[in-house]
Backbone bond lengths (Angstrom), bond angles and torsions (degrees), N, CA, C in turn:
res aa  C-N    CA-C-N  psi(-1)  N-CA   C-N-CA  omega(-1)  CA-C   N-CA-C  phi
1 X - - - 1.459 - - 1.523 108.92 -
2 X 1.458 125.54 141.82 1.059 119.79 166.05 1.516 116.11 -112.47
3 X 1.125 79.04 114.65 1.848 101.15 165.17 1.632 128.13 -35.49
4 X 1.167 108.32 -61.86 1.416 119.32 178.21 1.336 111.25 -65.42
5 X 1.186 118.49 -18.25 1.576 115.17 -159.01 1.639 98.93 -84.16
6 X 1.870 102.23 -42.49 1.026 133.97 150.66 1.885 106.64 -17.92
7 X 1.336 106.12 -119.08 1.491 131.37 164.71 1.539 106.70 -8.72
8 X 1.412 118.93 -31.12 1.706 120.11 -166.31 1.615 99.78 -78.92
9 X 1.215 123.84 -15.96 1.373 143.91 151.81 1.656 133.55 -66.83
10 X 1.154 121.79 -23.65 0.940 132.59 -170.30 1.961 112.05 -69.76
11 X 1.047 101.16 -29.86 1.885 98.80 170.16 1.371 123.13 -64.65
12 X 1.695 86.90 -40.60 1.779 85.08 -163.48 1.708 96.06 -86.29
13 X 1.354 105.28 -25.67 1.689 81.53 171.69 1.458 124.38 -45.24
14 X 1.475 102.19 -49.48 1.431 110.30 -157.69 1.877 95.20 -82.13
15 X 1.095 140.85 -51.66 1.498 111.07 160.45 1.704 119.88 -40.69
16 X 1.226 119.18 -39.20 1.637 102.88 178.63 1.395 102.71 -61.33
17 X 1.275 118.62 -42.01 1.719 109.25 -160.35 1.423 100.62 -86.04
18 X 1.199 131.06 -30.93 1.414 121.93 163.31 1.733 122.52 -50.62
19 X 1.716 116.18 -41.21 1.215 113.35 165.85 1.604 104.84 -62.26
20 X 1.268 121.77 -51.81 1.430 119.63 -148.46 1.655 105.37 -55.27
21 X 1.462 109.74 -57.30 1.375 135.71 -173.92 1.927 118.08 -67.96
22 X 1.532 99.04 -46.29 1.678 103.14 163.28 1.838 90.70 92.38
23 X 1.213 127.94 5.52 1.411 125.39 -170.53 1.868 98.18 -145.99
24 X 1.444 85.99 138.17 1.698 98.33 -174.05 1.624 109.89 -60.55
25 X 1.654 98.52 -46.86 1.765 111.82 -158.48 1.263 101.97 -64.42
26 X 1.829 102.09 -43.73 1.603 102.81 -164.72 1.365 109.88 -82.70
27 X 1.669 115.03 0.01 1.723 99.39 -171.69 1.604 94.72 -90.97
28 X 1.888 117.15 -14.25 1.446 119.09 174.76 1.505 109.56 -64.32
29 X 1.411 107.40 -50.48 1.388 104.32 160.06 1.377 134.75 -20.81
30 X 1.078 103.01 -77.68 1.627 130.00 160.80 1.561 116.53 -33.79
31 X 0.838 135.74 -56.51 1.127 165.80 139.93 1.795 113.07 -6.31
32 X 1.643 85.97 -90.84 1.588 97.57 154.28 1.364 141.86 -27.46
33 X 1.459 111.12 -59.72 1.308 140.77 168.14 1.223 118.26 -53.80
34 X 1.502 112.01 -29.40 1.773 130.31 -162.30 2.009 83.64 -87.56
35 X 1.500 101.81 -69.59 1.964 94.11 -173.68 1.035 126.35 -60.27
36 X 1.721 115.15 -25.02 1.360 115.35 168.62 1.825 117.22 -71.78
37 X 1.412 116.81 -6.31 1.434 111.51 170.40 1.621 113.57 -100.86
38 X 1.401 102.55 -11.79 1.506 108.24 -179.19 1.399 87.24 -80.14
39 X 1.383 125.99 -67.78 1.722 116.66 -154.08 1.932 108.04 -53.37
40 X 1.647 100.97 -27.83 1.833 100.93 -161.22 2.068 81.87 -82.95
41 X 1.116 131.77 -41.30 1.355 131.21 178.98 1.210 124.88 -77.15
42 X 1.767 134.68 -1.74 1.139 129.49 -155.87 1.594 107.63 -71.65
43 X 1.751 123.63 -9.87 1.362 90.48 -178.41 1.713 113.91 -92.14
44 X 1.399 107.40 25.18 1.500 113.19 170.86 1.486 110.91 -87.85
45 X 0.992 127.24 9.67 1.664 132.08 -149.90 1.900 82.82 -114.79
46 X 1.164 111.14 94.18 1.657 105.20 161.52 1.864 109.09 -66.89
47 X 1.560 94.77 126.95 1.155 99.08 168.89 1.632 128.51 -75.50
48 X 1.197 110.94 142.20 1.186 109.20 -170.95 1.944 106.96 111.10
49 X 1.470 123.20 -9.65 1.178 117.11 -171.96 1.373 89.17 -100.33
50 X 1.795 123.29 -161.71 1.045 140.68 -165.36 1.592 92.46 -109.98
51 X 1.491 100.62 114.84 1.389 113.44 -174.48 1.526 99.29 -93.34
52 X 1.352 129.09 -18.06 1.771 114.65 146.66 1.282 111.66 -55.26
53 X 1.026 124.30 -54.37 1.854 108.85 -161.00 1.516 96.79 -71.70
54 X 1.376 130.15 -60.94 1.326 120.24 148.65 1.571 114.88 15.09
55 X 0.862 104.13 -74.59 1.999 116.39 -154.71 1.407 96.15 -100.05
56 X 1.476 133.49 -28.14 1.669 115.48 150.39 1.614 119.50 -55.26
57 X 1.068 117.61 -38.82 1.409 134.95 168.14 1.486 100.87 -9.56
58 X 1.637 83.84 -89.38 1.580 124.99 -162.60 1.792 91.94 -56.55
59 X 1.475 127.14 -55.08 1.117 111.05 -173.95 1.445 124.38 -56.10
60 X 1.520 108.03 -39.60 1.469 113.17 170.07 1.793 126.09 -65.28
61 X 1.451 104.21 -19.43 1.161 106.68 178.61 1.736 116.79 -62.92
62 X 2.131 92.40 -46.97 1.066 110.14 -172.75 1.868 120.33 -69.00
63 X 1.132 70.64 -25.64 1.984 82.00 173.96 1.194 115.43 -79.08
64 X 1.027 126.04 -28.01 1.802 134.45 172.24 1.639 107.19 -64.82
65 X 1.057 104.96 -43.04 1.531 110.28 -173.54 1.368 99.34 -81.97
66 X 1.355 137.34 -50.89 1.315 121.23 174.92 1.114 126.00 -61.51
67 X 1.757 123.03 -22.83 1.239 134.06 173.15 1.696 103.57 -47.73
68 X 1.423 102.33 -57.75 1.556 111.26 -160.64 1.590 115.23 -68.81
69 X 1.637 116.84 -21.02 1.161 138.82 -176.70 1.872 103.29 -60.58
70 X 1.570 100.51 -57.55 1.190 113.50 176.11 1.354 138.48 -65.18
71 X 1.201 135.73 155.41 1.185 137.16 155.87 1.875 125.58 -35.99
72 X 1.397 135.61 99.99 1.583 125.93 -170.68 0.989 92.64 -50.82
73 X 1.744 99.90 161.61 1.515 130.15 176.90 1.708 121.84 32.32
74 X 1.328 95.04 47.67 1.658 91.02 153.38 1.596 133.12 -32.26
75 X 1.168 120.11 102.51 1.495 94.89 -173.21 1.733 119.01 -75.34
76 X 1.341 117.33 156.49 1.330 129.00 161.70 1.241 127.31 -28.49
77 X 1.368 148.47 79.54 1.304 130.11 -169.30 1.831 98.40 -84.67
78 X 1.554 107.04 125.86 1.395 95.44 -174.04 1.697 105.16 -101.95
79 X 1.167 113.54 31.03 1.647 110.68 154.43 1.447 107.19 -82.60
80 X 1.350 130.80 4.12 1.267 124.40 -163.45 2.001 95.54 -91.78
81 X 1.258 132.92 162.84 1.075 130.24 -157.46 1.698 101.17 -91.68
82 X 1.233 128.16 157.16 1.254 115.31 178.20 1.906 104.00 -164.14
83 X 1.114 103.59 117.75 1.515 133.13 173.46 1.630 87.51 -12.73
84 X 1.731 124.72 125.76 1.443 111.11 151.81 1.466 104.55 -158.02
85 X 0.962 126.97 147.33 1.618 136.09 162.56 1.219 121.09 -42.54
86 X 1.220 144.26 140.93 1.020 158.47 161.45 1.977 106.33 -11.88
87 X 1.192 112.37 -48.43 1.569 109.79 -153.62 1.484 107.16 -95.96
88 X 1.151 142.47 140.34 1.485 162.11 161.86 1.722 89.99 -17.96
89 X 1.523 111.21 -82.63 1.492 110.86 -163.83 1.685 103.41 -59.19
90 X 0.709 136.26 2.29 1.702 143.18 -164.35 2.026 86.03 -90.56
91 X 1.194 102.34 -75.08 1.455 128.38 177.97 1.778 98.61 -24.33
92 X 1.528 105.74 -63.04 1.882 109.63 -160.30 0.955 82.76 -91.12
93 X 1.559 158.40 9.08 1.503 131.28 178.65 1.411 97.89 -102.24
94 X 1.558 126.22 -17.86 1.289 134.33 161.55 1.562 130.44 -73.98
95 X 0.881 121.71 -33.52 1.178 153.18 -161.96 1.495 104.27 -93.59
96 X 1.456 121.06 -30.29 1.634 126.66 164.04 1.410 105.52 -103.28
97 X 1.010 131.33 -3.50 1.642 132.27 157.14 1.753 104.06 -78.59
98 X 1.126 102.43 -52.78 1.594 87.83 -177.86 1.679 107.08 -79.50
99 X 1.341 126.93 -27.08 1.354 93.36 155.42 1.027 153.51 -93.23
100 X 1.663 114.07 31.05 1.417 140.29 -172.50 1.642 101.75 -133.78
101 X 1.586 120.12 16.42 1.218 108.48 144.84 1.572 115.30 -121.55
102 X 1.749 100.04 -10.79 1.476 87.57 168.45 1.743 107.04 -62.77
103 X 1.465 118.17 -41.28 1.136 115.21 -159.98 1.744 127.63 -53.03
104 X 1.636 82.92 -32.61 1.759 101.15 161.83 1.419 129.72 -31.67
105 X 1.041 136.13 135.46 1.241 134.36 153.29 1.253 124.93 -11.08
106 X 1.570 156.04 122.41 1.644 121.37 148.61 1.708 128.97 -28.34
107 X 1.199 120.31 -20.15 1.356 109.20 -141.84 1.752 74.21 -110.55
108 X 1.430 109.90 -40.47 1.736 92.62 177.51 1.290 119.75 -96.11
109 X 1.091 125.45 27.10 1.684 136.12 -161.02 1.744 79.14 -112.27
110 X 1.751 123.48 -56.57 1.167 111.03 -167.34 1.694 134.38 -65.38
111 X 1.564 97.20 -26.00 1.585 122.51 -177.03 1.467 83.28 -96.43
112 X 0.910 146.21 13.27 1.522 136.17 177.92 1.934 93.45 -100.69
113 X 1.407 96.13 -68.32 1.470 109.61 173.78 1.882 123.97 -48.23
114 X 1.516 100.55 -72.32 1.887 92.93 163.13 1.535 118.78 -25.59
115 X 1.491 108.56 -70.90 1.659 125.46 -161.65 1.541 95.68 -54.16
116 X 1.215 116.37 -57.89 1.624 130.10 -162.16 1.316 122.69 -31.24
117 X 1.743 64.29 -78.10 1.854 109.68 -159.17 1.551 107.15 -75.80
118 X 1.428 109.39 -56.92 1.195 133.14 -171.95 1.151 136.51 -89.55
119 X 1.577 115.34 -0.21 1.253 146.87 151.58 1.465 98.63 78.38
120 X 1.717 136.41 21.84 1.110 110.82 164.46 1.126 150.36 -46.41
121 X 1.233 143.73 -168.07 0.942 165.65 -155.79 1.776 108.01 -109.89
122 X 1.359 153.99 151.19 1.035 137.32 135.65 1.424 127.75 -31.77
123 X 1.796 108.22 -57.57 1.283 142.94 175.92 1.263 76.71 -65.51
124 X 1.211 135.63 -109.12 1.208 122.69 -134.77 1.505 117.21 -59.42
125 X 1.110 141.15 -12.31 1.537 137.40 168.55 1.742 105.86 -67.86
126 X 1.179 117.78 -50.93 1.053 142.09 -163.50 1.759 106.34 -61.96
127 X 1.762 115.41 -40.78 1.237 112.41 150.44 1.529 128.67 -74.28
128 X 1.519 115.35 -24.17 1.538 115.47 173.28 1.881 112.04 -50.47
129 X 1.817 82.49 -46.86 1.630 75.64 -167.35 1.636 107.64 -85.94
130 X 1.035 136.52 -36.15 1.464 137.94 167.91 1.703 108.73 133.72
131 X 1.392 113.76 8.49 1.574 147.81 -160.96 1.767 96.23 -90.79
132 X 1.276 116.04 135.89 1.631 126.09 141.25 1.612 117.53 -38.13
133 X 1.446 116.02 148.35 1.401 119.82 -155.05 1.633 94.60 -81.61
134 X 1.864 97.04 -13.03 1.973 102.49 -154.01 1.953 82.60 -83.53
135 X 1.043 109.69 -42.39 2.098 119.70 175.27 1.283 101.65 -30.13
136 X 1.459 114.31 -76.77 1.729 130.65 170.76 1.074 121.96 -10.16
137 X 1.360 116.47 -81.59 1.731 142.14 135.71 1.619 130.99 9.83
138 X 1.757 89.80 -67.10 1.532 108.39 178.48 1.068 100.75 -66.94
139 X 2.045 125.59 -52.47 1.348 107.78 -157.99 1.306 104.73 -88.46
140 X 1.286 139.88 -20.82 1.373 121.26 172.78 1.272 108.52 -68.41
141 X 1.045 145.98 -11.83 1.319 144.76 175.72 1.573 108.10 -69.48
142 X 1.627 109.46 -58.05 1.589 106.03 -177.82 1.724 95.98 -84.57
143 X 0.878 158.51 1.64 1.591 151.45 171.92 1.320 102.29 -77.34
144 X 1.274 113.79 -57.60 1.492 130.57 -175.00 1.898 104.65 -59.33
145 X 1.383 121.93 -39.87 1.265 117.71 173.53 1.703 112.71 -83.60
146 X 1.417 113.26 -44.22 1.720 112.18 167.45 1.664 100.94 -45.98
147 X 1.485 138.87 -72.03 1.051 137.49 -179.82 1.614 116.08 -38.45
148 X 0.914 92.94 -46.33 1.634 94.87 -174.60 1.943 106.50 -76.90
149 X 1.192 127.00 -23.72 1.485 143.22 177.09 1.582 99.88 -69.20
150 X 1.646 106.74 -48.08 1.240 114.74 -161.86 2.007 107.04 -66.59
151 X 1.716 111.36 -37.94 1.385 117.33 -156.88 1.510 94.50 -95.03
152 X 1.405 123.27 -21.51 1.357 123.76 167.93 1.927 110.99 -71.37
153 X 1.225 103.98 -5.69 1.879 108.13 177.39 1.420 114.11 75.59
154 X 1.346 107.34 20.68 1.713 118.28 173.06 1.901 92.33 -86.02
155 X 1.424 106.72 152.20 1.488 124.21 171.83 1.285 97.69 -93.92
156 X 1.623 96.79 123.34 2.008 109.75 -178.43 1.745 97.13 -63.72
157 X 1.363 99.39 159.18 1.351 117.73 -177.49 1.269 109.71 -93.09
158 X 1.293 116.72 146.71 1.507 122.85 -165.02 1.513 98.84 -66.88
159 X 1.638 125.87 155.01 1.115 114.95 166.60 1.853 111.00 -82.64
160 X 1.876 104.40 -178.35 1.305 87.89 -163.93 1.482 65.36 -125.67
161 X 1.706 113.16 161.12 1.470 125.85 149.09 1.093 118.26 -101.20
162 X 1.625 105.88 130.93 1.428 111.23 -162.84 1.776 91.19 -96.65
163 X 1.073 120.50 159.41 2.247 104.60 154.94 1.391 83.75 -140.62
């Protein structure tokens, strides 16, 4: 196994799981949980694939399951510390981004986050989450407009269920 190749991963996890989660400790958590299933799972990892999407995988897997473990919609406690620039408006222009992606959906909060943040791939989000590339697509499309509804101070629209 290589380690470093390993470790050369270790940032962007912890910014994804810091967006995903909205909490420093628990996105370390997250985090944690994610290398400790790669190192006990690594001989599932065909070599030669993308050992990032790989290890989003596992993080998304692991976050789904803790999601469901838990109580929905944890709220934000904003005493918790959070990355900001030097300037006041820097601070509230952040601070309504993260609460207009917690407000998101899970399912578009995550293709919001991969695509975004994390510069995936269509294809490659689309295998993280276990979703069609055309899924990907749709929800960054309506995440990307709820988000954008949300920072303009419009009230997001209820979703509809289609069957």
């Amino acid at each position: 196994m290589d380690h470093a190749a390993l470790e050369a991963h270790i940032p962007r996890l912890r910014r994804y799981a810091r967006a995903l989660v909205g909490d420093a400790v628990r996105a370390d958590d997250l985090v944690q949980d994610t290398l400790e299933r790669a190192l006990r799972k690594f001989s599932l990892w065909r070599r030669g694939s993308d050992l990032r999407a790989w290890l989003f995988t596992l993080m998304h897997n692991i976050y789904i399951n803790q999601r469901r473990a838990e109580r929905p919609n944890v709220p934000w406690d904003e005493t918790h510390d959070t990355p900001v620039r030097g300037r006041q408006e820097d601070q509230l222009v952040l601070r309504d981004l993260h609460t207009a992606l917690e407000a998101l959906p899970p399912e578009f909060r995550e293709v919001v986050l991969l695509v975004g943040l994390e510069e995936f791939s269509y294809a490659e989000a689309a295998r993280v989450l276990g979703i069609p590339p055309g899924t990907v697509m749709s929800r960054l499309s309506r995440g990307r407009e709820r988000l954008r509804r949300m920072l303009e101070g419009d009230p997001p629209t209820p979703l509809r269920r289609v069957k």
